[in-house]
C-alpha positions as CSV (number, residue, x, y, z in Angstrom):
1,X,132.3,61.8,67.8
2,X,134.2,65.2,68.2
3,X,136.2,64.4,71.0
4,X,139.6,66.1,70.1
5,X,140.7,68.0,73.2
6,X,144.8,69.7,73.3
7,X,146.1,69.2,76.6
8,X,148.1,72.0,78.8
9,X,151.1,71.0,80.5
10,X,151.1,71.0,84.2
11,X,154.0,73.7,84.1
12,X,151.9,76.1,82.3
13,X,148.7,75.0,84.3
14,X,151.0,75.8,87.6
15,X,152.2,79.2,85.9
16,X,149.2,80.5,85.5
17,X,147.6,79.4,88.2
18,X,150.0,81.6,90.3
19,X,149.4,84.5,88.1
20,X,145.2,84.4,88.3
21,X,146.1,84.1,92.3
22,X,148.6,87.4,92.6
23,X,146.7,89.4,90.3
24,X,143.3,88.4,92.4
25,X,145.2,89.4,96.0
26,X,146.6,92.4,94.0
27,X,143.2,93.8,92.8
28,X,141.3,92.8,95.4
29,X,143.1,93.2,98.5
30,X,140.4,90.5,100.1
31,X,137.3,92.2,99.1
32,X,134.4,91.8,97.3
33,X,132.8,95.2,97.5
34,X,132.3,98.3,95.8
35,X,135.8,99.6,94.7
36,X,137.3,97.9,91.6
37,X,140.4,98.1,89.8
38,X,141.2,96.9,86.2
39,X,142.3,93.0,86.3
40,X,146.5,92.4,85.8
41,X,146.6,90.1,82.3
42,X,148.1,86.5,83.4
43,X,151.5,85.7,81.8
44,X,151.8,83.9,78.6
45,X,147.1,84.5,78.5
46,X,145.0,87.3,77.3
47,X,142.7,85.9,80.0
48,X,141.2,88.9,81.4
49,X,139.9,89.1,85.3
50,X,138.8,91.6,87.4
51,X,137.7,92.4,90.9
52,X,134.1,91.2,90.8
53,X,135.6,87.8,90.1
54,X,134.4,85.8,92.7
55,X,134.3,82.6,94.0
56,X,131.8,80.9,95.5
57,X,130.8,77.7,97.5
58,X,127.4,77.1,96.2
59,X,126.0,77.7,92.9
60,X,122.1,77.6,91.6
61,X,121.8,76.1,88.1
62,X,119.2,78.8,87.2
63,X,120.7,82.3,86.5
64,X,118.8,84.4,89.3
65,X,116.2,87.3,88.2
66,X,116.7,86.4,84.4
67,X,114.8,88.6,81.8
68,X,111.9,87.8,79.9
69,X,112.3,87.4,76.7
70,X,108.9,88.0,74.3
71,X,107.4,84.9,72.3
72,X,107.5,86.3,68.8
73,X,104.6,86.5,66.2
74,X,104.9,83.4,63.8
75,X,104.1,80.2,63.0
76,X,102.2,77.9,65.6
77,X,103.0,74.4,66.1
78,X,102.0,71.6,67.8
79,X,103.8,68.2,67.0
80,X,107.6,67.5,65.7
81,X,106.0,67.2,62.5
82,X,104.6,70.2,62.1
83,X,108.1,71.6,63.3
84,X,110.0,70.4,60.9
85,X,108.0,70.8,57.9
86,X,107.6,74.8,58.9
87,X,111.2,75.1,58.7
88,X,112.7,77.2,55.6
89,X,114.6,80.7,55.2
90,X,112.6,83.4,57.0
91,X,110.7,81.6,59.2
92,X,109.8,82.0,62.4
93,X,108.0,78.5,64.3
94,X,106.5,79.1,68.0
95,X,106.0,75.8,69.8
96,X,103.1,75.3,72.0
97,X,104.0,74.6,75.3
98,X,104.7,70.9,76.1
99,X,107.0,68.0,74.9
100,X,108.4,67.3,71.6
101,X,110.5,63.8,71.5
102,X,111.5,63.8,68.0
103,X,113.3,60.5,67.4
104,X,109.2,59.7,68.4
105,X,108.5,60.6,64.9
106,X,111.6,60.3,63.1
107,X,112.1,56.6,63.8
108,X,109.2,55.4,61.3
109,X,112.0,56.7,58.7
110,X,114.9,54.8,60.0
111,X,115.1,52.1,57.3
112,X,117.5,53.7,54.8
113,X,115.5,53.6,51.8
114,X,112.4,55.4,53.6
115,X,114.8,58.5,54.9
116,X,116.5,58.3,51.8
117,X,112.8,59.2,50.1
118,X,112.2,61.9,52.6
119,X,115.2,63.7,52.0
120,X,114.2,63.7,48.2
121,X,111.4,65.7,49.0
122,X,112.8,68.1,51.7
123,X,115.1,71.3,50.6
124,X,116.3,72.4,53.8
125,X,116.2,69.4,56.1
126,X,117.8,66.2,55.7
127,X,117.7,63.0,58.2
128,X,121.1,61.6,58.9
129,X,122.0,58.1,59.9
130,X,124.0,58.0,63.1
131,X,125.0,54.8,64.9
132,X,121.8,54.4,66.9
133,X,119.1,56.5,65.1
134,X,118.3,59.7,62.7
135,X,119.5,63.4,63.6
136,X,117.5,65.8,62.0
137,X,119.9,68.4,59.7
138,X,118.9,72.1,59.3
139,X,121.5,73.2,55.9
140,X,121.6,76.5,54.0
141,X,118.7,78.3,55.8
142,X,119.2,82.2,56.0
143,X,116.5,83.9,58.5
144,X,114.9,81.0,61.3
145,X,113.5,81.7,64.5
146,X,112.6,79.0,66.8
147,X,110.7,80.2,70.2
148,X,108.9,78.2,72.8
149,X,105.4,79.7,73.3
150,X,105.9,80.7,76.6
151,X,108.6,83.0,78.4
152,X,109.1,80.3,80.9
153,X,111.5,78.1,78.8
154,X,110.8,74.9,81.1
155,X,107.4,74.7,79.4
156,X,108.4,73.8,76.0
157,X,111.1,70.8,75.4
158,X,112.4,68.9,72.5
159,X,114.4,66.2,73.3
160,X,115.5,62.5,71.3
161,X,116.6,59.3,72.8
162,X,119.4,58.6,70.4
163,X,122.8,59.4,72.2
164,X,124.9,59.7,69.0
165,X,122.9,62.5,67.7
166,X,122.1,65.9,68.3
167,X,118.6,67.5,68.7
168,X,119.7,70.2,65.7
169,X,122.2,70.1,63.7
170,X,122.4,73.6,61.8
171,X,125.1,72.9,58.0
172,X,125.8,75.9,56.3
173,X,123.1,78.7,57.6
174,X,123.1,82.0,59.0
175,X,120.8,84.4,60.8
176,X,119.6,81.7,63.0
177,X,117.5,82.5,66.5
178,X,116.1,80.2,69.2
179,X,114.6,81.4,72.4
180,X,112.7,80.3,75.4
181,X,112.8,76.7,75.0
182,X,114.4,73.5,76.7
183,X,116.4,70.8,75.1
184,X,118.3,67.5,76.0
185,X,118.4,63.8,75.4
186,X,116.1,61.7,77.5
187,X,118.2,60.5,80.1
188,X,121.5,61.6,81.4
189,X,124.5,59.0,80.9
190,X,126.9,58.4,77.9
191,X,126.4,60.2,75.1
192,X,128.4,61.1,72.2
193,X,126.0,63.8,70.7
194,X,126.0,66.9,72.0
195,X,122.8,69.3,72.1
196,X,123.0,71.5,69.4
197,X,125.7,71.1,66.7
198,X,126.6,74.2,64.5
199,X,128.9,73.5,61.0
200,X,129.9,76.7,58.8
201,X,127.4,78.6,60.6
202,X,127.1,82.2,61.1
203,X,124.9,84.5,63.4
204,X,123.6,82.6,66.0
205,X,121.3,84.1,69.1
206,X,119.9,82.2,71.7
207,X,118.2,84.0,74.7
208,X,116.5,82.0,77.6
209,X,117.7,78.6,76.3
210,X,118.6,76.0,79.0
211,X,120.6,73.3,76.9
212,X,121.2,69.7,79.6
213,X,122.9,66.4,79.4
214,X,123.4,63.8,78.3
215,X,125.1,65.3,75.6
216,X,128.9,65.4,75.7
217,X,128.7,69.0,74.7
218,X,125.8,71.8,75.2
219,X,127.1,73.9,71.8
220,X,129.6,72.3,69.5
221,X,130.5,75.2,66.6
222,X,133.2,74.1,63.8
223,X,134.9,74.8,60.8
224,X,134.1,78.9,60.4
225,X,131.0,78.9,62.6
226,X,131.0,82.3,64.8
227,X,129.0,85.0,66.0
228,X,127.4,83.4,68.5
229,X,125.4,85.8,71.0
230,X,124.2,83.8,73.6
231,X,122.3,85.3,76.8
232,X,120.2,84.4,80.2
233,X,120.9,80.9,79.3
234,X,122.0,77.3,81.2
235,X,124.2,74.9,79.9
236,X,124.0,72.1,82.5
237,X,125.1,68.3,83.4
238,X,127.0,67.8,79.9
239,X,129.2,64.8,79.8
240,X,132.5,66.7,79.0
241,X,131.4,70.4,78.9
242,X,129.2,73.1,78.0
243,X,131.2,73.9,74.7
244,X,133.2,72.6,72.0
245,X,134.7,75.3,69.3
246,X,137.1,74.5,67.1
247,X,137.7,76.3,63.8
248,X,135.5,79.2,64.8
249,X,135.5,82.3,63.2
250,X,134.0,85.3,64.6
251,X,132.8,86.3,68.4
252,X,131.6,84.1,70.9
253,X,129.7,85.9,73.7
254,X,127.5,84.6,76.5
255,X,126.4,86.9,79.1
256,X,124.3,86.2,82.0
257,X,124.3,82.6,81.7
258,X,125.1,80.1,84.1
259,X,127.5,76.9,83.5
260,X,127.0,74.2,86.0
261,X,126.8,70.5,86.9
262,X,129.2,69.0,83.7
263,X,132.8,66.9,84.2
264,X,134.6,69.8,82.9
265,X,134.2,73.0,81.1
266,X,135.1,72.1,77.0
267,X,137.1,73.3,74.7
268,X,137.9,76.3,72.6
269,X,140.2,76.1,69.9
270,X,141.9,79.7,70.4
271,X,143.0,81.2,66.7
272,X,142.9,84.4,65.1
273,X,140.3,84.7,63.9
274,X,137.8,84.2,67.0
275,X,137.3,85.2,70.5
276,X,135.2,83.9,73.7
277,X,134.3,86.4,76.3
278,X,132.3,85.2,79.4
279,X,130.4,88.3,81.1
280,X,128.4,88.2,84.4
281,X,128.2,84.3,84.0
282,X,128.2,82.0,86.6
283,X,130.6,78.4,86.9
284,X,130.2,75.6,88.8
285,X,133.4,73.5,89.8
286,X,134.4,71.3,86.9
287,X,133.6,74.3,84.5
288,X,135.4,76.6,86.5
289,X,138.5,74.2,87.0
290,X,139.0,74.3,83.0
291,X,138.1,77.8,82.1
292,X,140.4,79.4,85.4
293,X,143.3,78.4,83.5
294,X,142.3,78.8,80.0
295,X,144.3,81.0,77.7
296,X,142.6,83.1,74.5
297,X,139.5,84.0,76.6
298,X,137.7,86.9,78.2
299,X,135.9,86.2,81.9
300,X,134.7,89.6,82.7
301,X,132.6,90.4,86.3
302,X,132.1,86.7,86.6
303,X,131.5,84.1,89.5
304,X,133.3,81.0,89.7
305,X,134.2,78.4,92.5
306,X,137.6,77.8,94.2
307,X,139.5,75.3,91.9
308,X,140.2,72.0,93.1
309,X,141.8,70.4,90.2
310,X,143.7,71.0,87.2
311,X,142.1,69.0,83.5
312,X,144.6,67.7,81.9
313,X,142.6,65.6,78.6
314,X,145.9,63.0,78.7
315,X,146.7,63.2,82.4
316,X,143.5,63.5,84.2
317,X,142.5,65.3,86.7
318,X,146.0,67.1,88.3
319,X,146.2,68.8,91.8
């Protein structure tokens, strides 16, 4: 369970705090219109704002007027069976429109010796055995699209009942796309899987995705995954946050999405080799609560809602 979180002292937490709140009065001088100024860098953060920085009492979960993003020419399935055995390098799988519960299907190999046999006979798949059922591993694929068949991404879902595990779990690939579909565990609650898990991964796109809890995260990236591109997309409800980076390596940019409804916002490990930028996306309170004060990231022309709290992983909720 990836669960490792670094805390921020309430000094720092205060420090900045007064910084965001100076350079906001600065720039905008208590308007939200037309004129704009460049944003005032917060001391000891590269945490950029700027005058369309706004914040907000309500928030819809749906990004507003989103764009349509076009189901792709490939392969057509119909079951979780049929999606699984189309994976491979190069391929590009359109769901029909409907549901697609894969622990369903995956269960009647959850004796040890039957995955064991399936694995044997699958190159770039693998079942895993987590505590309370089988996630489904995608490793060293270069080139997969995955698409729901239908712009409107509510029309296609895939979702699994086990908590510990996630729906995908992408090992060692690259060049990977999903669009326009919906994905989540069966009911909200306790989880220790997140949605979609990425290890040493590279090149990821998603566009028109709405990723909901349970799940403690909506994307979890580690050890050198990066270049995420991520747009017109919903990360919603999760247990602890939308994200969990650590180890990254490369960009990290979602635009146009909206963030709403989880405990907090997650955690990015900041290095040197990575960056986050938020632009034009939309935060509901416990996500804007952790990223307001966040150092190592880019918010750019982005809406967020008056903080009310402080996270503090050891302490709690401070303010």
């Amino acid at each position: 369970m990836r669960m490792r979180k670094i805390g921020f002292s309430r000094m720092l937490a205060v420090l900045m705090a007064m910084a965001l709140c100076l350079s906001m009065l600065a720039g905008c001088n208590g308007s939200k219109g037309g004129e704009s100024s460049s944003g005032e860098e917060q001391s000891g953060s590269v945490t950029e704002t700027s005058d369309t920085l706004e914040f907000s009492e309500e928030i819809e979960v749906a990004t507003p007027e989103p764009k349509t993003y076009d189901v792709p020419s490939g392969t057509k399935v119909s079951s979780v069976e049929q999606l699984i055995e189309a994976i491979a390098p190069g391929a590009t799988i359109v769901l029909e429109s409907g549901e697609y519960n894969m622990s369903d299907y995956l269960q009647q190999y959850s004796a040890k010796s039957a995955y064991e046999a399936w694995n044997k006979n699958h190159t770039y798949v693998e079942l895993y055995e987590e505590f309370d059922g089988l996630e489904l591993r995608v490793k060293d694929v270069d080139g997969l699209c995955i698409s729901g068949g239908d712009t409107d991404a509510s029309k296609t879902l895939i979702m699994t009942e086990p908590r510990y595990v996630a729906i995908f779990s992408f090992q060692r690939c690259k060049n990977i796309e999903i669009r326009n579909i919906t994905m989540g565990h069966t009911m909200a609650g306790d989880c220790s899987g997140n949605v979609l898990d990425f290890t040493r991964t590279q090149r990821v796109k998603m566009y028109n995705v709405d990723l909901y809890g349970c799940g403690v995260y909506g994307i979890g990236a580690f050890e050198g995954s990066g270049s995420f591109e991520v747009a017109d997309s919903t990360i919603r409800d999760c247990s602890s946050g939308m994200l969990d980076i650590e180890g990254g390596s490369g960009d990290f940019n979602f635009t146009d999405c909206t963030f709403t409804g989880s405990n907090w916002g997650g955690y990015y490990e900041v290095n040197e080799t990575s960056t986050l930028t938020f632009l034009r996306c939309r935060f509901g309170q416990g996500e804007s609560n952790t990223w307001l004060y966040y150092g190592g990231i880019t918010l750019k022309d982005c809406t967020l809602k008056s903080p009310n709290y402080y996270y503090d992983v050891y302490e709690g909720p401070v303010g």
